[in-house]
C-alpha positions as CSV (number, residue, x, y, z in Angstrom):
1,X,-0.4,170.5,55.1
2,X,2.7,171.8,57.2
3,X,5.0,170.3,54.5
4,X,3.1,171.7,51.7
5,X,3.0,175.0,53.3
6,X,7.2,174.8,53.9
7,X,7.7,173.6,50.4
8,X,5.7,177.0,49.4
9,X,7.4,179.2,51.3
10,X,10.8,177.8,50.5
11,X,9.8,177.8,46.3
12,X,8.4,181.4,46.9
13,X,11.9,182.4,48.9
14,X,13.7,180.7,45.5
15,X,12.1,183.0,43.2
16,X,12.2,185.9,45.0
17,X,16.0,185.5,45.0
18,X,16.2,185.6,41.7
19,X,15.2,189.6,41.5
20,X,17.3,190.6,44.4
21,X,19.0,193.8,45.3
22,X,22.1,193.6,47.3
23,X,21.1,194.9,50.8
24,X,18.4,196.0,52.5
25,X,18.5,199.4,53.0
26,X,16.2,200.8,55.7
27,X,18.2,198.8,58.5
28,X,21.9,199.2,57.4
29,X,22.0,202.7,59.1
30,X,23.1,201.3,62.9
31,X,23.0,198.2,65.0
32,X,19.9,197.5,67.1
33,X,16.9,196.8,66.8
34,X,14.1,198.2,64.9
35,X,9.9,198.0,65.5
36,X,6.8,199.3,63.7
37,X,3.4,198.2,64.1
38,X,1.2,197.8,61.3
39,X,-2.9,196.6,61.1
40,X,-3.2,193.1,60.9
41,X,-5.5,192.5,58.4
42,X,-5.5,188.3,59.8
43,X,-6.0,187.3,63.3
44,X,-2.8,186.5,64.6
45,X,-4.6,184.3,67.7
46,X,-4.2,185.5,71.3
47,X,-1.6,187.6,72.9
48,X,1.1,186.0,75.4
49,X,-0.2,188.2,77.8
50,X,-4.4,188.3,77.1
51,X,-4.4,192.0,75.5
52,X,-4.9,191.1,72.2
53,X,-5.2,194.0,69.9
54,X,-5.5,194.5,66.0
55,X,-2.4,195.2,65.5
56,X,1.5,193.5,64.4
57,X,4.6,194.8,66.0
58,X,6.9,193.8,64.0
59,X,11.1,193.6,65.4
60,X,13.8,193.7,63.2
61,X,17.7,192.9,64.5
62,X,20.4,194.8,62.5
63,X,24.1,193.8,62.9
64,X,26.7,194.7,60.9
65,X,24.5,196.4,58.3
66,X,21.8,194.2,57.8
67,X,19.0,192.3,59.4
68,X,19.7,189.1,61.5
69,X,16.8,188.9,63.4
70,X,13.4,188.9,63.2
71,X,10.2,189.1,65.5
72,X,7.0,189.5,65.3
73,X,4.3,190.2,68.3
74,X,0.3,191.0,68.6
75,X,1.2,194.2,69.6
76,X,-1.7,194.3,72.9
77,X,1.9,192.3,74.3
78,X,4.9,194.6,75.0
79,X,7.3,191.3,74.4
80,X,9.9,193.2,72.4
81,X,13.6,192.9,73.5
82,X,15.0,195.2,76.2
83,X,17.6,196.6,74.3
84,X,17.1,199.7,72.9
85,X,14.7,199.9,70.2
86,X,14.4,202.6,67.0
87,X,10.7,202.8,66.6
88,X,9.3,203.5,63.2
89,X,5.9,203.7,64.3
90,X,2.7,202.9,63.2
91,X,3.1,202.4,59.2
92,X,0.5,201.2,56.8
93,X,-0.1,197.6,55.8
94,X,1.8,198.6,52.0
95,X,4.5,200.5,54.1
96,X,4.9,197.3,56.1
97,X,5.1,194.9,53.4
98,X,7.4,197.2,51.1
99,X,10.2,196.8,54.5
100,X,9.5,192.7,54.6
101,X,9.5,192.5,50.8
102,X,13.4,194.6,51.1
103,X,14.4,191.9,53.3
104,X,12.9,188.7,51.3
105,X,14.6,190.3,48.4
106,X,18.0,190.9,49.6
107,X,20.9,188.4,49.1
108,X,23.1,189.4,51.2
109,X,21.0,188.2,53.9
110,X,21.0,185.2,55.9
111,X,18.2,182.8,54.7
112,X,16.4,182.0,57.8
113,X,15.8,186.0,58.2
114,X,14.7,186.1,55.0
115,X,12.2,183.5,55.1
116,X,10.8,184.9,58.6
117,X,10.7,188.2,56.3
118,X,9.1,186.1,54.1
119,X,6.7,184.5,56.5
120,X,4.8,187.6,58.1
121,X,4.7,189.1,54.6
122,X,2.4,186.2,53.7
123,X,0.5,185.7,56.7
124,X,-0.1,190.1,56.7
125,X,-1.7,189.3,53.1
126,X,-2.2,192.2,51.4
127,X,-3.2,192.5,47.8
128,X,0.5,193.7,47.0
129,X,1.3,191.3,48.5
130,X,-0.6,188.3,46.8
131,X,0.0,190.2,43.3
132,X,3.9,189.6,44.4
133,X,3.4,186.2,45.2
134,X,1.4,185.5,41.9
135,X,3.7,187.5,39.7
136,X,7.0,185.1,41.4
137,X,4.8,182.1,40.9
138,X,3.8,183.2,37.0
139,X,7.3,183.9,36.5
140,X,8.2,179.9,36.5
């Protein structure tokens, strides 16, 4: 199942390469790291810490303009790094998706943060974001 799920993600990450812009945007502005926390419309299983809430905070790294990093957190669990931290705040689940979808579509990115973009863009499964998957998968 694990495999079949990898080879998904990794045929998914193929096509979406193929439509890609050359950065993504919303982090080149400074170095650090970025958060928001969106609804999760799936239970993401209990916190590290017990406080399990319905929401995702989701961390982005930016270095040299673009991200390098990613993390994702129930957000009941104040995990996120020490540094510094730009908060976008609370954004909708579309909001959400449209910042992971910039990543998963920029090729100037590294590949492993792209298919953690990837990754929570799935698992937060929204209908734009199924109708994404669908249109990359019709596209073959």
């Amino acid at each position: 199942m694990m495999r079949a799920l990898k080879a998904l993600f990794l045929g998914l990450l193929v096509l979406a390469l193929l439509a890609s812009p050359a950065t993504a945007s919303t982090f080149d502005k400074a170095d650090g790291w970025y958060k928001w926390t969106v609804d999760s419309p799936v239970n993401m299983g209990s916190s590290c810490c017990g406080n399990l809430s319905g929401e995702l905070a989701i961390y982005v790294r930016s270095k040299n303009g673009g991200p390098v990093r990613i993390r994702a957190y129930n957000a009941g669990c104040d995990k996120g790094p020490e540094e510094i931290v730009t908060d976008l705040g609370a954004l909708s689940l579309a909001q959400s998706d449209a910042l992971l979808l910039e990543i998963v579509q920029a090729s100037k990115i590294d590949m492993d943060v792209r298919e953690d973009a990837l990754l929570w863009l799935v698992l937060t499964g929204s209908d734009e974001t199924f109708e994404y998957v669908d249109r990359l998968l019709s596209s073959r």
